[in-house]
Each structure stands twice: as C-alpha cells, then as structure tokens.
C-alpha positions in Angstrom: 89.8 78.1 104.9 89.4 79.5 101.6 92.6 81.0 101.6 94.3 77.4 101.7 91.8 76.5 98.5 93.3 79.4 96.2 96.9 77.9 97.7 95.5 74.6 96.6 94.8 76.2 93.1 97.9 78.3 92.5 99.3 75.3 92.7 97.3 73.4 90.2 97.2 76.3 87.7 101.0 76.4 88.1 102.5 72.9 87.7 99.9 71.9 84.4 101.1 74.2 82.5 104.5 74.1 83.7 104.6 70.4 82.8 102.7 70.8 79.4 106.2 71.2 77.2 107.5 68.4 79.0 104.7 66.0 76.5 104.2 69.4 73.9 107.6 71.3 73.5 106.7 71.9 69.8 103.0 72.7 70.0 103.6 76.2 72.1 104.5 78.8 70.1 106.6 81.7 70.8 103.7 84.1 69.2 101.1 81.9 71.2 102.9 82.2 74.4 103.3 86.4 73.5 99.9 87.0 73.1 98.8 84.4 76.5 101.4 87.3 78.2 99.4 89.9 76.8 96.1 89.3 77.8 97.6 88.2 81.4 99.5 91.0 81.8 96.5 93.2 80.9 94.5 91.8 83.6 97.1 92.1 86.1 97.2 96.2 85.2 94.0 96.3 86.1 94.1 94.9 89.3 96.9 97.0 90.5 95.3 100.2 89.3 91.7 99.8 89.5 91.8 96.8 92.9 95.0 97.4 94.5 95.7 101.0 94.9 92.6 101.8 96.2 91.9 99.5 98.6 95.3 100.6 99.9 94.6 104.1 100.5 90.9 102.7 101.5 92.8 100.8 104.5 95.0 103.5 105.1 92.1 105.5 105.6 89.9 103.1 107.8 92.1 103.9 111.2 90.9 106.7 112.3 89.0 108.4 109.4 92.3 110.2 108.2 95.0 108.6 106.2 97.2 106.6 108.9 100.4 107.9 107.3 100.8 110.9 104.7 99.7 110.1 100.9 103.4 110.3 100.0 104.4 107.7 102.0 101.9 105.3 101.0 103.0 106.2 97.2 106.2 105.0 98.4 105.2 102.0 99.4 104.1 101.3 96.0 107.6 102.6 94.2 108.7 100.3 97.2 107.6 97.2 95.0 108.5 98.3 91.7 112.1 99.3 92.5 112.9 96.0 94.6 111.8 93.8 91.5 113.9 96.1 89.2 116.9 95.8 91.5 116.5 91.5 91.5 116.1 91.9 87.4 119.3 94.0 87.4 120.7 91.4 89.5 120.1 88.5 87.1 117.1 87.5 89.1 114.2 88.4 87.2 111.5 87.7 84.4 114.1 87.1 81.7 112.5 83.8 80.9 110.2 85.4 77.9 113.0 86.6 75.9 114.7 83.3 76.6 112.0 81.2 74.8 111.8 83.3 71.9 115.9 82.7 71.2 115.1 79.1 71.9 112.1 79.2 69.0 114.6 81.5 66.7 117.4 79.1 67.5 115.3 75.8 66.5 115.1 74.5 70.0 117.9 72.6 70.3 120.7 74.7 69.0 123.2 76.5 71.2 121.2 80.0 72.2 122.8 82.9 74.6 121.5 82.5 77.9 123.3 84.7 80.3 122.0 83.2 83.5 121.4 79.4 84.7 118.4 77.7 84.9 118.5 77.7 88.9 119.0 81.4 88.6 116.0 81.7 86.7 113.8 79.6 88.2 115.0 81.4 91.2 113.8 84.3 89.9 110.3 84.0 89.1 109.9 82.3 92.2 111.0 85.8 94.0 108.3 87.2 91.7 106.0 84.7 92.6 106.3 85.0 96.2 105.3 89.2 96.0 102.1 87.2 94.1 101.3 85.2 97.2 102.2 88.4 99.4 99.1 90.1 97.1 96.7 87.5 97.8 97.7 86.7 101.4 97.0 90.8 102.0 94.2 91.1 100.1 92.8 87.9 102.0 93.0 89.4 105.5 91.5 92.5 104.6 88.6 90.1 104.9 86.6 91.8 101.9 86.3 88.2 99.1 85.4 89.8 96.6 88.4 92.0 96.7 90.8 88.8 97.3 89.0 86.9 94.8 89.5 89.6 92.3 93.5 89.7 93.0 94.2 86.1 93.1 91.9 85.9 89.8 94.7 88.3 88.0 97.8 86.4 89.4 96.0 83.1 88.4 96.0 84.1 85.6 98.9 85.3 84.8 100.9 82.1 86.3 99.4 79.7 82.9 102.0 81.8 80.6 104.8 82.3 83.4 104.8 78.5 84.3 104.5 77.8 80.3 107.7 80.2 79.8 109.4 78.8 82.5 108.9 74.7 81.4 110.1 75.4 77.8 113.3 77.4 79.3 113.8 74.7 81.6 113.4 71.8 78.9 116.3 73.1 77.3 118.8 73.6 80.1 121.4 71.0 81.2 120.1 68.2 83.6 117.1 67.0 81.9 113.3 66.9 83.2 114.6 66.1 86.5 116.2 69.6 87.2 113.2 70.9 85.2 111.0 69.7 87.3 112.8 70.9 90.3 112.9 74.3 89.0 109.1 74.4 88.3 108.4 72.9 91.8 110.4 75.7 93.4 108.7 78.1 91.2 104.9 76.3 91.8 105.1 76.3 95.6 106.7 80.0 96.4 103.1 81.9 95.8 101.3 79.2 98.3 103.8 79.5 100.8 104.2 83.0 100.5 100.0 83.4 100.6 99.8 81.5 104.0 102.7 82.9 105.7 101.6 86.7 104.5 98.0 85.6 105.6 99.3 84.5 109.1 101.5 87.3 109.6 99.2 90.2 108.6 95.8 88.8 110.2 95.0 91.1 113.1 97.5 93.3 111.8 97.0 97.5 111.8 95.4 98.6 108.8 98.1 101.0 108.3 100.6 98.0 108.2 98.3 96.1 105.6 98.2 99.4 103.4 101.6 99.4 102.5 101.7 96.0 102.3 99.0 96.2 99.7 100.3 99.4 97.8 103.8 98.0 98.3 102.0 94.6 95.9 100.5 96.7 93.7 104.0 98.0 92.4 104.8 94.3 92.1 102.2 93.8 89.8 102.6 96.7 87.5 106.2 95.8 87.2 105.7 92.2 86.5 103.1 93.1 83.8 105.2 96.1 82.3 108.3 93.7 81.9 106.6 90.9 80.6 105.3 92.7 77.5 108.2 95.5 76.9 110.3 92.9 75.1 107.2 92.0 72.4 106.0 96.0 72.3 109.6 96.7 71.5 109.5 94.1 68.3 108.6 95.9 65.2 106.9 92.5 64.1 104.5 92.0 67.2 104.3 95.7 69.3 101.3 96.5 67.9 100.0 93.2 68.2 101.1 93.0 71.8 99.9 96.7 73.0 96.2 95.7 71.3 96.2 92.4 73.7 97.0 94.5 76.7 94.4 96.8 76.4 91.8 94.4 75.4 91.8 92.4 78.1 92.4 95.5 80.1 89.8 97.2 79.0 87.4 93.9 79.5 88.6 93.6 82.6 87.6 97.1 83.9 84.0 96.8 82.1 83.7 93.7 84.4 84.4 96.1 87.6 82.5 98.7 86.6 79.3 96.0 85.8 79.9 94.5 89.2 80.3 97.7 91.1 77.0 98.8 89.5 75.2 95.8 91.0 76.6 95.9 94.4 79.2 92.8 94.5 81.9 95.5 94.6 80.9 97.4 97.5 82.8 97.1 100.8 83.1 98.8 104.3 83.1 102.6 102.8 79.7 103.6 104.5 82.0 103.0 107.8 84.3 105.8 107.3 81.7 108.2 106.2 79.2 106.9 109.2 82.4 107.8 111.2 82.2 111.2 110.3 78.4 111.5 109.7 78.2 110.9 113.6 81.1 113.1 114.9 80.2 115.6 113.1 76.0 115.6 114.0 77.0 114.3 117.2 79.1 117.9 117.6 76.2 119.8 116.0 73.5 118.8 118.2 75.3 118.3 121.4 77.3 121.3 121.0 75.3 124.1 118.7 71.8 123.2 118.6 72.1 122.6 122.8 73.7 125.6 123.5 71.4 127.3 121.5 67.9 125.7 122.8 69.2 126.0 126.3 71.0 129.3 125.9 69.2 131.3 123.8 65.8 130.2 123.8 65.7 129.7 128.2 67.0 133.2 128.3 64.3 134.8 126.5 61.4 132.9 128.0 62.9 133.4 131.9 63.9 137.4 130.7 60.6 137.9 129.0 58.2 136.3 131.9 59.8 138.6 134.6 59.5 141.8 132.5 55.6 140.8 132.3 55.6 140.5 135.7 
C-alpha cells in the first residue's frame, strides 16, 4: 500500500509547484530556481552512488551467494541508463527546460527567446525522464527493504519541486495559454506514478538478478539527470562556483545523514543472509567433511589398532 501513498505524493509534490508560476511567474527567479537544482541534484548523486549502486550489486549478489551475472555486465546496466537519456537529449527530448528559463529571464519574459523544440516536445521529455524516476522507486520498492525505497523516492521528491518549477515557467510562455500548460504539466506529473506502479507490478516476484539491473540500470538515470541539470550553471562564469558549492553541500549533508543512520542501525538490511549463506556451507563442509573424517578415521583407527596390539 505504501507504494500507492508515495504515487499519491509524487503527484502532489509535482503539480504545486508546477502550477506556482501560473499565480507567481515573476517571483521565481532564474538564480533561485539554479540553486533549488543544485541542492536537488546534489541529493540525487548521492542516492545513485551511495543507495543505488550498491543495493544493485547487493541484489545481484543475493541469488546464490555469487554475483548472478559478471560485475561488467551489471556496470553496463548502469551505462545502460546514462546512455539512453543522452540519446533522447540528443534527440530533442531531454532536460533542456533549465536553460530555457534562463533565456526567458534574460529575454524579459515576454520577448521572443530561441527555443529549438516545442512545448509538447519538452514536456514530453521530462516526462521520459520522469518515468526512469518512477522505474527507481517502483524497483527500489519491491526489493522490499523501506528504508532503501524511502531513501530513493526521498531524492527524486525532491528533485521534482525545481523540475516541475522549470517546466511551469517554460510552459507559461509557450503558445496556447494555461490550458496547454496545464496539459503539459499533467503529462509530466502523472508519468513517475504510473511508471512507479507498473515497475512495482512488473518486478514484484521478479529474480533478483532481473531487479539488479533494473536498479543499476536507474542509478545511471539519476546521475545523468543530476549531471545535466547543473552543467549548464557550472559552465557560467557568473554562477559555476556558486552552483558546484550547492552540489556538494547538500551532497555532502546527504551522505553525513547515511552514514548517521547506518551507525544506528536504520540502514541495515538482509547482508547477515549472504554471509550466514556462507558461514554455514562452509562449517557445514568442515565439520561434516574434515572434523568427521578425522574423528572417525583417525582417532577409531588408533583406539581399535592400539587395543589389539595390547592384547
């Protein structure tokens, strides 16, 4: 059930701040927006380093006490993610909507600004970006560890308040008025739900080799997401080294938080099984195999050889 409650507020966190320039176009700022990105896409870093990646090659390694398929593959998987989003930005379908408010700003709003794609192109495209989101959290969700798919949909949470911010000033300013706005934001509010429930009911009782790749193959989502939505501000003379210091801060916040709740517990999940797996093969093969061929070997030998010889 609780996956349908972080559907329930994806979709909340998505369409509020969607709809917020539709009552405050000129009370976001470009620099505002910038530095909400930063922080976001610090956080999201995080979770695809620190959360991700290792609970994929921690599933990977759950079937069978060995990796399910070899580490290269599952690295793959990853690259997987980050090369299909580059290919859809190369395409015109991608996370161009940053760069697009920033002309708007520079261009007073209402003055004619280069925009080499359509609205509906746009809005298609971070809702292809938000649909690997809701692949992330449906995954993470039927690995059935909660803190792990709490921890994931906290990242893309919050990440979708300056995405749906981005994506409602761009809209504003296209031809067709709120009403094409508002379908654009609807199409880009509902993709991560829909994608969460389907990925949810699709992976549950799936191999854990098939969820690892699935979860690696997210985690290169994520770390292109959060690369591309802060390249275009690191690359400004006037606000890099502003942007790069937001990253890291709220990456390095971030991680202190894992650390702090790995150290008290919260964090741990399902390792003892893999190393009880091979606690008891490998006593289970030392006593059965060594220490009884030895006791019944050795030591009946010497008691039956040494009781004749007395005799």
């Amino acid at each position: 059930m609780e996956i349908f409650y972080l559907a329930l507020l994806i979709v909340v966190v998505s369409l509020g701040p969607g709809l917020l320039p539709q009552v405050f176009v000129n009370r976001v700022s470009s620099q505002g927006l910038a530095d909400l990105t930063g922080f976001a896409s610090g956080l999201l870093l995080v979770s695809a380093f620190v959360v991700v990646v290792p609970e994929g090659f921690h599933t990977a390694a759950e079937s069978g006490g060995g990796f399910a398929f070899d580490p290269v593959v599952l690295g793959l998987a990853g690259l997987a993610g980050f090369s299909l989003l580059l290919v859809l930005e190369g395409w015109g379908i991608g996370h161009a909507v940053h760069e697009e408010h920033h002309d708007h700003e520079s261009g007073h709003g209402h003055e004619h600004v280069h925009h080499p794609y359509s609205s509906g192109v746009v809005a298609l495209g971070l809702s292809v970006h938000a649909l690997a989101d809701g692949l992330a959290i449906g995954a993470a969700a039927t690995s059935g560890e909660t803190s792990f798919s709490l921890l994931v949909a906290f990242a893309v949470i919050v990440h979708r308040v300056p995405a749906a911010l981005s994506l409602g000033i761009f809209l504003l300013h296209q031809p067709g008025g709120r009403r094409a706005a508002i379908k654009g934001l609807l199409l880009f509010t509902l993709a991560t739900p829909v994608a969460i429930v389907l990925s949810y009911l699709v992976l549950d009782g799936a191999d854990k080799s098939v969820l690892a790749l699935v979860l690696l193959f997210s985690a290169g989502t994520f770390v292109y997401v959060a690369t591309v939505d802060t390249l275009p501000a690191i690359h400004n003379p006037t606000t890099g080294r502003r942007s790069v210091r937001n990253v890291l801060s709220s990456a390095a916040a971030f991680s202190m938080l894992l650390i702090v709740l790995n150290g008290a517990g919260i964090l741990e999940h399902g390792h003892h099984e893999i190393d009880g797996h091979h606690d008891d093969g490998h006593v289970g093969h030392h006593d059965d195999g060594h220490e009884d061929h030895h006791d019944d070997g050795h030591e009946d030998h010497h008691d039956d050889g040494h009781v004749e010889d007395s005799r």
